[in-house]
C-alpha positions as CSV (number, residue, x, y, z in Angstrom):
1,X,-79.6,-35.3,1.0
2,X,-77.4,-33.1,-1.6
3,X,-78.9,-30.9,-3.9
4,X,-79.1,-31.4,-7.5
5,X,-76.8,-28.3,-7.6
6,X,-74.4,-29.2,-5.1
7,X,-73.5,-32.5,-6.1
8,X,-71.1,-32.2,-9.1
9,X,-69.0,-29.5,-7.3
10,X,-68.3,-32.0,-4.5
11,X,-67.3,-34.4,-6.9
12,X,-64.7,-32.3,-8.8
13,X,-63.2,-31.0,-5.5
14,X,-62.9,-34.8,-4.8
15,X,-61.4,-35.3,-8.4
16,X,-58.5,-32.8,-7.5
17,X,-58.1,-34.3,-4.0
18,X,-57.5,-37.6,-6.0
19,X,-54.9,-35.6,-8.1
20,X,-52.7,-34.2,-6.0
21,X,-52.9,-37.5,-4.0
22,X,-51.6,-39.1,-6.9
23,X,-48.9,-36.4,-7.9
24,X,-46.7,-37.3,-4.4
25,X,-44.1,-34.4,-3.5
26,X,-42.0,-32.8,-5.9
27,X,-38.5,-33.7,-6.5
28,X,-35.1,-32.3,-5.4
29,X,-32.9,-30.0,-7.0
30,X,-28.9,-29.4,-7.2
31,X,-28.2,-26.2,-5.8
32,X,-26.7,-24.3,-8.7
33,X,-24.2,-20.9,-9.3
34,X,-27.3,-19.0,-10.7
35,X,-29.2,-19.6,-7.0
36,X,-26.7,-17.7,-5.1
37,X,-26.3,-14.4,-4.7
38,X,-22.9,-12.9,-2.8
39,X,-22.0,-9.3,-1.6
40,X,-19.0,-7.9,-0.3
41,X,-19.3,-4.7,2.2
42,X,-16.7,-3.6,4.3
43,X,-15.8,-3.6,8.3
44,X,-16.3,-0.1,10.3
45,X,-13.6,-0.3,13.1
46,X,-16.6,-1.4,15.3
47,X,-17.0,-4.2,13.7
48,X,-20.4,-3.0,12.1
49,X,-21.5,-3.6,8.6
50,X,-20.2,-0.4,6.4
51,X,-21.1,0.2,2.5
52,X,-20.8,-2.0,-0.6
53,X,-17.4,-1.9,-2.3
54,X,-17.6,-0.6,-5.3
55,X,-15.4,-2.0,-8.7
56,X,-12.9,0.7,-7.7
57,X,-12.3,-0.7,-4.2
58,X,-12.7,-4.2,-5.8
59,X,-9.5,-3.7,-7.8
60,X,-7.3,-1.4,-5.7
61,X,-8.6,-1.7,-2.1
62,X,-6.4,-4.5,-0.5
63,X,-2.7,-3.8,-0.7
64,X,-0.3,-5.0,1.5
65,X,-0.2,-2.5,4.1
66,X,-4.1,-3.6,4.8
67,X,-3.4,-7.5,4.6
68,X,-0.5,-6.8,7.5
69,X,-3.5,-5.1,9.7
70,X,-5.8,-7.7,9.3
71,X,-8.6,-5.4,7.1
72,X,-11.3,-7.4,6.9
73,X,-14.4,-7.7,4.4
74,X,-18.1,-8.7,5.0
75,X,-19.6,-11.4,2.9
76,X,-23.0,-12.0,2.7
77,X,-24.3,-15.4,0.6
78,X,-28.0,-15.5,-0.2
79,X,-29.4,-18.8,-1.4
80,X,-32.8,-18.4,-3.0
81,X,-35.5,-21.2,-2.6
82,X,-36.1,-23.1,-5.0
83,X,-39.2,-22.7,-6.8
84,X,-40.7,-26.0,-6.9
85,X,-39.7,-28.6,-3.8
86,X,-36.1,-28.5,-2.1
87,X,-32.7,-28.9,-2.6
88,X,-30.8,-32.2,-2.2
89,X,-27.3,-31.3,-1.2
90,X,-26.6,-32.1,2.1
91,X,-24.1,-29.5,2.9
92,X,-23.3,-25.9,1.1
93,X,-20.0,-25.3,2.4
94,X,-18.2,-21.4,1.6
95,X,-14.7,-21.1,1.6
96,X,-12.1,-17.8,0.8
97,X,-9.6,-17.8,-1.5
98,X,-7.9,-18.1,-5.0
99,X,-8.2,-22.0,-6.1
100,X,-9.9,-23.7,-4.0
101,X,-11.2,-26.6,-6.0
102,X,-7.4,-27.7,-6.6
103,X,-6.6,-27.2,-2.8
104,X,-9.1,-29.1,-1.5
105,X,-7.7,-32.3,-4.1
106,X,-4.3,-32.0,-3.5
107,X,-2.2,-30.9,-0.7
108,X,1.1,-30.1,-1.7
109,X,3.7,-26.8,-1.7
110,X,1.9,-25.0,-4.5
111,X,-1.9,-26.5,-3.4
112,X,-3.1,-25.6,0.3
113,X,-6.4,-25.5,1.3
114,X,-8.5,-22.5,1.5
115,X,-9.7,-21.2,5.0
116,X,-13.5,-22.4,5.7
117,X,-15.9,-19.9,6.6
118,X,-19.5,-21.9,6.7
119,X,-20.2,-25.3,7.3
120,X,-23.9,-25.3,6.6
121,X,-27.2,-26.8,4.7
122,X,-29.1,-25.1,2.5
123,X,-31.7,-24.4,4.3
124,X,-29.4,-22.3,6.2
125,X,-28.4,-20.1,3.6
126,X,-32.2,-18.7,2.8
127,X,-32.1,-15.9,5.4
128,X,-28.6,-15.2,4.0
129,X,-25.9,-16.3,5.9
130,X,-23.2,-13.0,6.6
131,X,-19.7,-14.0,8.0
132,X,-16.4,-11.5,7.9
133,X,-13.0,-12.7,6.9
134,X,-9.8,-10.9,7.4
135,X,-8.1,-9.7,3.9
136,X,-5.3,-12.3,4.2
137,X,-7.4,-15.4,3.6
138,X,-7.7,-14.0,0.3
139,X,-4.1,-14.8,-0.7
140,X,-2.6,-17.2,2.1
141,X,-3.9,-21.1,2.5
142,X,-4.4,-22.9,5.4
143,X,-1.6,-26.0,5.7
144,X,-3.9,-29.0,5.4
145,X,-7.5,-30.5,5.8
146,X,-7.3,-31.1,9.2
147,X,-7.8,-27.2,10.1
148,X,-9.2,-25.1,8.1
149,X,-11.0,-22.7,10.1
150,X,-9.7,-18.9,10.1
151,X,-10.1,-18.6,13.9
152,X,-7.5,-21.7,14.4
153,X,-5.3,-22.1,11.7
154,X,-2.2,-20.5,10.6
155,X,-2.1,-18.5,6.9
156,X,0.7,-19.7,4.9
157,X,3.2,-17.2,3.7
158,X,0.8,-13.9,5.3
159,X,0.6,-11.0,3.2
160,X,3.8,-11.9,1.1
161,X,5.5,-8.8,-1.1
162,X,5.2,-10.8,-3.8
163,X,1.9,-12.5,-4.1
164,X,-0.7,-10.7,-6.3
165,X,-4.1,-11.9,-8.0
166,X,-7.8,-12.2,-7.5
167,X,-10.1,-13.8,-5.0
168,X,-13.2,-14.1,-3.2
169,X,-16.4,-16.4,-2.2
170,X,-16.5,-20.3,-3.2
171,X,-19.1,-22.3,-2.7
172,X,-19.1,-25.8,-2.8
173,X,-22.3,-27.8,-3.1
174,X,-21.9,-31.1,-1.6
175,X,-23.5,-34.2,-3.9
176,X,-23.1,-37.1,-1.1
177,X,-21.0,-39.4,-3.2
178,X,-17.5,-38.0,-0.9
179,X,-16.2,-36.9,2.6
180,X,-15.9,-33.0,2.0
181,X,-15.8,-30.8,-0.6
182,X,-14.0,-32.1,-3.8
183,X,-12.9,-29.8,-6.6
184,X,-15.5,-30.8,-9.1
185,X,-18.1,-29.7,-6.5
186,X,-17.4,-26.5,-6.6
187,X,-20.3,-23.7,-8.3
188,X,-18.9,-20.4,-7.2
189,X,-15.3,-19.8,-7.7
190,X,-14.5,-16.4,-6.7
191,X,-15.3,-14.3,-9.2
192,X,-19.4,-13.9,-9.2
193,X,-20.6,-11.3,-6.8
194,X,-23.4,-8.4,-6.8
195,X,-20.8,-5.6,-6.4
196,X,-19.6,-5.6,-9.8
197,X,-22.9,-6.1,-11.5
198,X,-24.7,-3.4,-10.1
199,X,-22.2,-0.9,-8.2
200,X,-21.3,1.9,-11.0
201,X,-17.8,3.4,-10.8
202,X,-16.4,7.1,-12.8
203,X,-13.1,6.2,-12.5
204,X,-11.9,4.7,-16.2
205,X,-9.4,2.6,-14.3
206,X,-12.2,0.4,-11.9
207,X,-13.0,-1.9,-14.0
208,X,-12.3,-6.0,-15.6
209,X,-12.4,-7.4,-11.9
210,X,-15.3,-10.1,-11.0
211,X,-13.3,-11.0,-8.1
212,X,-11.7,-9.3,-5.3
213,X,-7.7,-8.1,-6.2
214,X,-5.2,-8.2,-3.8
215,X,-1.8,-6.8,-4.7
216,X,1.3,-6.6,-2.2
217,X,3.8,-5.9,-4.9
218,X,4.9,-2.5,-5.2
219,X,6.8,-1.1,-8.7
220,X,9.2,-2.7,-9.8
221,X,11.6,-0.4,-12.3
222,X,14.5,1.3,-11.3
223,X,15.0,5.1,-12.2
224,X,17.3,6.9,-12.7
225,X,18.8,10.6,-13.2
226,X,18.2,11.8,-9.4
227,X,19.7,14.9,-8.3
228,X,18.9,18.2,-6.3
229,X,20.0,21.8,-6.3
230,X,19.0,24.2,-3.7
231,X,16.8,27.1,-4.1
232,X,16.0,30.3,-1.4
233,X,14.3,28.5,1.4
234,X,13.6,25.6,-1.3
235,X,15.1,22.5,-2.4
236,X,14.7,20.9,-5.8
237,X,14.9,16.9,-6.7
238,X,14.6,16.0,-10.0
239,X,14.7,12.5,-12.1
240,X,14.6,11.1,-14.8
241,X,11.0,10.5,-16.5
242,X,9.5,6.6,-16.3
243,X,7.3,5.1,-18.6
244,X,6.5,2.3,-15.6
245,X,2.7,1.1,-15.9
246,X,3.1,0.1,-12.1
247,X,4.2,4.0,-10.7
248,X,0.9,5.8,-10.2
249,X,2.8,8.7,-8.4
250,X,5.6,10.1,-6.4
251,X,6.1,11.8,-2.8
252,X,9.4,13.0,-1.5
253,X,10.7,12.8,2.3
254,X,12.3,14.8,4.2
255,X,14.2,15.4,7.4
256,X,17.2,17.7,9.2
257,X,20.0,15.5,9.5
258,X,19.1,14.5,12.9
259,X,16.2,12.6,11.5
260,X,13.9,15.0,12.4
261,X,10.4,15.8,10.2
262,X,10.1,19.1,8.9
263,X,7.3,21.7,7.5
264,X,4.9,20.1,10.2
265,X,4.9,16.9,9.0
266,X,1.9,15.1,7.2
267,X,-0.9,12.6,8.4
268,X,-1.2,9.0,7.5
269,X,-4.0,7.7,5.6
270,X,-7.1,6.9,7.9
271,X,-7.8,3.2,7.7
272,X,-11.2,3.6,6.0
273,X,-9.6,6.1,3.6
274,X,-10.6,4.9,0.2
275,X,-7.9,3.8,-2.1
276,X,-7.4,7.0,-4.6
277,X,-4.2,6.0,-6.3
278,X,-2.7,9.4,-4.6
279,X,-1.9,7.6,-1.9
280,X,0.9,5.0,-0.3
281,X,0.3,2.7,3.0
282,X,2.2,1.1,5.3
283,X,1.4,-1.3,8.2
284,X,3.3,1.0,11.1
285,X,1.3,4.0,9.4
286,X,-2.2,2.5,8.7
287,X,-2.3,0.8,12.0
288,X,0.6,1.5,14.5
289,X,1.4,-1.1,17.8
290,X,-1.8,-3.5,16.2
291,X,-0.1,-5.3,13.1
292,X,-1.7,-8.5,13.0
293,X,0.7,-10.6,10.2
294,X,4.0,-9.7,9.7
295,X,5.9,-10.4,6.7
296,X,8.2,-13.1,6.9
297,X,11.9,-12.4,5.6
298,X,14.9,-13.8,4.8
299,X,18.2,-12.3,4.1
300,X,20.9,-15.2,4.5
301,X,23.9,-13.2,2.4
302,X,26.1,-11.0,3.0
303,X,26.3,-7.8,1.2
304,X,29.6,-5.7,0.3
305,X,29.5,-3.4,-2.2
306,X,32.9,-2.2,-1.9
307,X,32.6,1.2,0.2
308,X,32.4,1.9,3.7
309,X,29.3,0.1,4.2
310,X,29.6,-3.5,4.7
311,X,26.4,-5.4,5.9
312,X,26.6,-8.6,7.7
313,X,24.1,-11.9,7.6
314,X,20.9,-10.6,9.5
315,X,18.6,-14.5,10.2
316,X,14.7,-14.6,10.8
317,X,14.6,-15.5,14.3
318,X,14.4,-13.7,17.7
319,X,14.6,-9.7,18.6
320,X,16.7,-7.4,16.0
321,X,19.0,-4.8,17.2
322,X,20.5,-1.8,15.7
323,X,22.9,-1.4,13.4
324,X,27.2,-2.0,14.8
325,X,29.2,0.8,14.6
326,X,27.5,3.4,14.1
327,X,25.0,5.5,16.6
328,X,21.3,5.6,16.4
329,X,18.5,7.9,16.7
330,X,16.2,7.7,19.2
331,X,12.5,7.8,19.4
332,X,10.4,10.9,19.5
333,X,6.8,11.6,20.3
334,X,4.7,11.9,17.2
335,X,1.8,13.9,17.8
336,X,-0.2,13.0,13.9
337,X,0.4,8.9,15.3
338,X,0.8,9.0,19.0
339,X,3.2,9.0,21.6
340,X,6.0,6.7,21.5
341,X,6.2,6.6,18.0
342,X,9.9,6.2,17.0
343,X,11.2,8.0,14.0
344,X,14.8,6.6,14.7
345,X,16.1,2.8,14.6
346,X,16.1,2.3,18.4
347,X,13.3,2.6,21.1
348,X,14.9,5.1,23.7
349,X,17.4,7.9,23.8
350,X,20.8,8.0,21.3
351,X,22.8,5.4,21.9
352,X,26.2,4.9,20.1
353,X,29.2,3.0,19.7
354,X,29.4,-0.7,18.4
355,X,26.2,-2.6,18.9
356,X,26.3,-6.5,17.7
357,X,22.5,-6.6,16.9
358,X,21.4,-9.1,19.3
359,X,19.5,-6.3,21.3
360,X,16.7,-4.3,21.2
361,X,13.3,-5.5,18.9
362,X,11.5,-3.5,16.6
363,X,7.6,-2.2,16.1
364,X,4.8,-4.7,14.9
365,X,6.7,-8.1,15.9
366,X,9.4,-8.2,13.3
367,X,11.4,-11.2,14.2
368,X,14.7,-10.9,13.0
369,X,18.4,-11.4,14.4
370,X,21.8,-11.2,13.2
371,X,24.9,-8.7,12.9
372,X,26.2,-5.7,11.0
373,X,30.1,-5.5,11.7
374,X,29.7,-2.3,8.8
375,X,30.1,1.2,9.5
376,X,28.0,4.3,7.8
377,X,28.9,7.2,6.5
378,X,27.3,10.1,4.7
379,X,28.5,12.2,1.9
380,X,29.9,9.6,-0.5
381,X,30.0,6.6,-1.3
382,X,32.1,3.8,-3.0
383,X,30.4,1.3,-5.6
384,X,33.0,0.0,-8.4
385,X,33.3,4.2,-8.2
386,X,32.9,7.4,-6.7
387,X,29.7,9.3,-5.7
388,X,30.1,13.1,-4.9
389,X,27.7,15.8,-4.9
390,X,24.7,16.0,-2.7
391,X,23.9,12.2,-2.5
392,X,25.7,9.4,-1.3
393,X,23.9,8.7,2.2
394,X,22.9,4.9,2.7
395,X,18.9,4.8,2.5
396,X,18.5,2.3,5.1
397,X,20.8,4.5,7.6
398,X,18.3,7.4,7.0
399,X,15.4,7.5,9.4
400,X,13.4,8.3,5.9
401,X,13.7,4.5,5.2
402,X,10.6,3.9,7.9
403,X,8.4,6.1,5.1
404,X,6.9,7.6,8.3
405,X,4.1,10.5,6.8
406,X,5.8,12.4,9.1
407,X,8.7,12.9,6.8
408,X,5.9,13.4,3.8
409,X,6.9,16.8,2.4
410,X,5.3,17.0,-1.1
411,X,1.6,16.6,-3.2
412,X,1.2,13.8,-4.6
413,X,3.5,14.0,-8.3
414,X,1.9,12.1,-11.3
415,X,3.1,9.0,-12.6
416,X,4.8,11.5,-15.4
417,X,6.3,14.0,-13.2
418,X,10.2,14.4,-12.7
419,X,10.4,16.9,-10.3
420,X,9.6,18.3,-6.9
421,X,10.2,21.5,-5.1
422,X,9.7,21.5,-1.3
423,X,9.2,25.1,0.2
424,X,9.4,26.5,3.4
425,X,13.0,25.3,4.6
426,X,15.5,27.4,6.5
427,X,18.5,28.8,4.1
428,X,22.0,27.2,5.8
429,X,20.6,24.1,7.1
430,X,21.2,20.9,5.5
431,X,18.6,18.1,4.9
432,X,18.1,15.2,3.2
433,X,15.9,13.7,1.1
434,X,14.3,10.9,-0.7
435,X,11.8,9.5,-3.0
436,X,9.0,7.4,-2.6
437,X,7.2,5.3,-5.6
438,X,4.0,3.9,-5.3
439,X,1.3,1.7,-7.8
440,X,-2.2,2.3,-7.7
441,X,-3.3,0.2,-4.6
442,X,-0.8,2.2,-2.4
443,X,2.5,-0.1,-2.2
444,X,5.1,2.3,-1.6
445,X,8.9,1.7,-2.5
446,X,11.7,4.1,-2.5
447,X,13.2,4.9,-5.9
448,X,16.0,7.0,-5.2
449,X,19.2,4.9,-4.6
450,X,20.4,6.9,-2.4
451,X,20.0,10.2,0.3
452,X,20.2,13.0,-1.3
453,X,21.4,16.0,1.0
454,X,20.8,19.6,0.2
455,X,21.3,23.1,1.6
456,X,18.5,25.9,0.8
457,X,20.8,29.4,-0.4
458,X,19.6,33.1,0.1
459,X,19.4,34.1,-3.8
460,X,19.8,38.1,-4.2
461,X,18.6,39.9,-7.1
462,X,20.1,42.3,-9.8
463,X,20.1,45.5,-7.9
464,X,21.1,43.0,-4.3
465,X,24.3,41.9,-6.7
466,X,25.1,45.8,-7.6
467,X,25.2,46.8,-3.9
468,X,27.4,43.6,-3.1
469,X,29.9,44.7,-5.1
470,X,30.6,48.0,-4.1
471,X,27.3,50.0,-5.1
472,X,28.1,49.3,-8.9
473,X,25.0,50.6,-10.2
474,X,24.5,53.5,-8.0
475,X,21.5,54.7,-6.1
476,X,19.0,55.3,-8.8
477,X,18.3,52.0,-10.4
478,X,18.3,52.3,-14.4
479,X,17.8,56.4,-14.4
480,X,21.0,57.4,-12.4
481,X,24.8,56.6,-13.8
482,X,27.2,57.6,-11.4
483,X,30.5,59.1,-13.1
484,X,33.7,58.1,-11.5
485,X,36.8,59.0,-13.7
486,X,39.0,57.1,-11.3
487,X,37.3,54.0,-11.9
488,X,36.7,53.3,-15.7
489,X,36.3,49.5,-15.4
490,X,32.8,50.2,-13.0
491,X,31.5,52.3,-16.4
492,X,32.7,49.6,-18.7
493,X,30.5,47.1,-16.1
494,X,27.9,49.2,-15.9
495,X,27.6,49.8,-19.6
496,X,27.7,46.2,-20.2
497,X,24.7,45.6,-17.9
498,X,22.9,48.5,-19.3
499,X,23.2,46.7,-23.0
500,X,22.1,43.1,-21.5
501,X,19.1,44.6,-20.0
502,X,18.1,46.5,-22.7
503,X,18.5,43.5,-25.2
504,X,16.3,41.6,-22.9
505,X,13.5,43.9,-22.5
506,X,13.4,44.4,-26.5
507,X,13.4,40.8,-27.0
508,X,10.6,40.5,-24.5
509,X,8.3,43.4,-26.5
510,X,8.3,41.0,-29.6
């Protein structure tokens, strides 16, 4: 028998049995933008998880150069649980890309599909789900529905020069009324990530991105005023100044005129160098013999500016040779890249003579065919007129035209700079010269319009230019006058030289 005591604390514990009883189980939810969380890190080249990008690598970090090696970024999507009962979407699907929503509705020339990374339900996404995707899902679609997976399917137009924009993460939430992700089922659309909520950046110029930027489209002005003049042991190149928001700085290249690197050479960029705006990157450079996507090109005119040069169709298929009548360097070892690194436009020796360019192929898979019945040559040039001076080489002739860092032989130059002096070359030899532009992700493009070629001079001073003609100022500098009755004109020089300096060196005391 109960106790007096006992008995109405049995029969509220049986009252709130009754209750929740009577409640059932609580209803499901839609999963919503504000449930997921998404963070970007990047790849070590073990394929390990690295740091978070910051805003700065958010903006400037994927340029084309790192698209063409297949770069890729870690995503991880967290999907919190929801705080009373469960969700009702059957599938939570993630995608990469810039406009999804419309690719997934309509398939057409400007409307591909993203690439599909997850395929999942919600429940799924609670541990948080991380998958890597290579850089050029974030600009290239897949062709249609059938195959969207990144593994299988082929990206549209890969790493084009002339795609630029943001992209990231979507998520679609699927409601069950459809086959598939539609458009209007779609909660994240690229731009919502942890990265640019809580990384913190000093540089002014990292910020305004929710999304990640990819930019393969290096500056586009033209500039003008190039010239050199040579110097002892040094050669100047100057131009004219550019008010271009896309130039973030300058390098100039050099080489002897048998297209080899000088003053040591530089080193390429490391692959998990940080974008710094000081810096320009190509795919032979940033990842030599491993360039995943090559550009695709096509060049179906003919070009004749009226000179000696005269370039013929070149098509998009099959191995590309070098260039007809005229000979072309060779490959050299490399020891910043490795061996077997060709500075020159062929892969063996010096060859010469005509060639029709259906031979020989070129690094990274570049498919391309056709003929160049032109010939080169350096000094001049003919355009609707007449170059002279120290420029006139064709920039694609020049082994420069790679933008090997090999041939790297100046400090990065501000986007204000017009000039560059390189040191350290041998008086009487001849080099050339060129100069490279690049924008603040590191897509380089060469400015000057043509080689410029240049000869460092010996320079002598005052006292060098007395003794070269005929010990004019004597033996004792400024305190000895030599007299020489027989020669009145070297007294009349000397005199003259003696008034100069002295009109100087007053002018100087003020």
């Amino acid at each position: 028998m109960l106790s007096s005591s006992t008995t109405p604390r049995l029969l509220a514990a049986l009252a709130g049995l009754g209750t929740l009883a009577l409640a059932g189980p609580a209803a499901a939810v839609p999963v919503t933008s504000t449930d997921l969380q998404i963070t970007y890190r990047f790849v070590e080249d073990d394929g390990s998880s690295g740091t978070e990008l910051l805003q700065n690598d958010l903006n400037f970090y994927v340029n084309q150069a790192r698209c063409q090696c297949g770069e890729q970024i870690e995503a991880r999507i967290f999907l919190s649980a929801p705080s009373d009962g469960m969700y009702d979407n059957d599938f939570v699907r993630t995608f990469v890309g810039t406009q999804c929503d419309a690719g997934q509705d309509s398939v057409g020339a400007m409307t591909r599909p993203c690439a599909k990374l997850i395929d999942a339900q919600p429940n799924d996404y609670n541990d948080t789900i991380t998958t890597t995707f290579d850089t050029v899902w974030l600009s290239s679609r897949v062709p249609d529905l059938t195959d969207q997976s990144p593994e299988s399917a082929s990206p549209i137009d890969p790493c084009g020069g002339n795609q630029s924009g943001e992209a990231g993460i979507w998520v679609c939430a699927e409601d069950g009324s459809q086959t598939d992700c539609q458009g209007s089922e779609f909660i994240i659309q690229g731009t919502q990530n942890q990265n640019g909520t809580n990384s913190t950046q000093a540089d002014p110029n990292a910020s305004g991105s929710g999304g990640i930027v990819f930019d393969y489209q290096p500056p586009q002005d033209t500039l003008t005023g190039f010239d050199s003049s040579p110097g002892d042991g040094a050669v100047v190149i100057r131009w004219d100044r550019s008010n271009s928001a896309q130039i973030n700085g300058y390098r100039v290249l050099c080489a002897d005129l048998a297209g080899n690197p000088v003053l040591g050479g530089a080193s390429a960029p490391p692959r998990s160098a940080a974008t710094d705006g000081t810096l320009y990157y190509t795919a032979e450079n940033l990842c030599p013999g491993e360039v995943k996507y090559v550009v695709e090109t096509t060049d179906t005119g003919s070009e004749d500016d009226g000179g000696s040069e005269t370039t013929g169709d070149e098509g998009t298929t099959g191995d590309e040779g070098t260039t007809g009548d005229r000979s072309s360097t060779g490959a050299q070892l490399d020891p910043l890249i490795g061996d077997g690194w060709g500075y020159g436009e062929s892969a063996g020796g010096t060859t010469g003579g005509t060639d029709d360019g259906t031979g020989g192929s070129t690094t990274g898979g570049a498919t391309s065919s056709g003929t160049d019945s032109g010939s080169s040559t350096g000094g001049s040039t003919t355009d609707g007129g007449t170059t002279t001076g120290s420029s006139g080489g064709s920039v694609a002739d020049s082994p420069l035209s790679s933008l090997d860092w090999a041939y790297v032989c100046s400090d990065h130059i501000s986007a204000t700079g017009t000039e560059a002096r390189v040191d350290g070359l041998q008086n009487g030899t001849e080099y050339q010269f060129i100069v490279v532009a690049y924008d603040r992700a590191g897509n380089p493009v060469i400015v000057s319009p043509e080689v410029m070629f240049e000869t460092p001079e010996q320079t002598t001073d005052f006292w060098e230019q007395c003794e070269a003609q005929g010990d004019l100022c004597g033996t004792g500098g400024f305190c000895h006058c030599r007299s020489d009755d027989s020669n009145p004109a070297a007294w009349l020089g000397t005199g003259l030289l003696l008034f100069v300096m002295a009109g100087l060196r007053r002018r100087g005391n003020r």
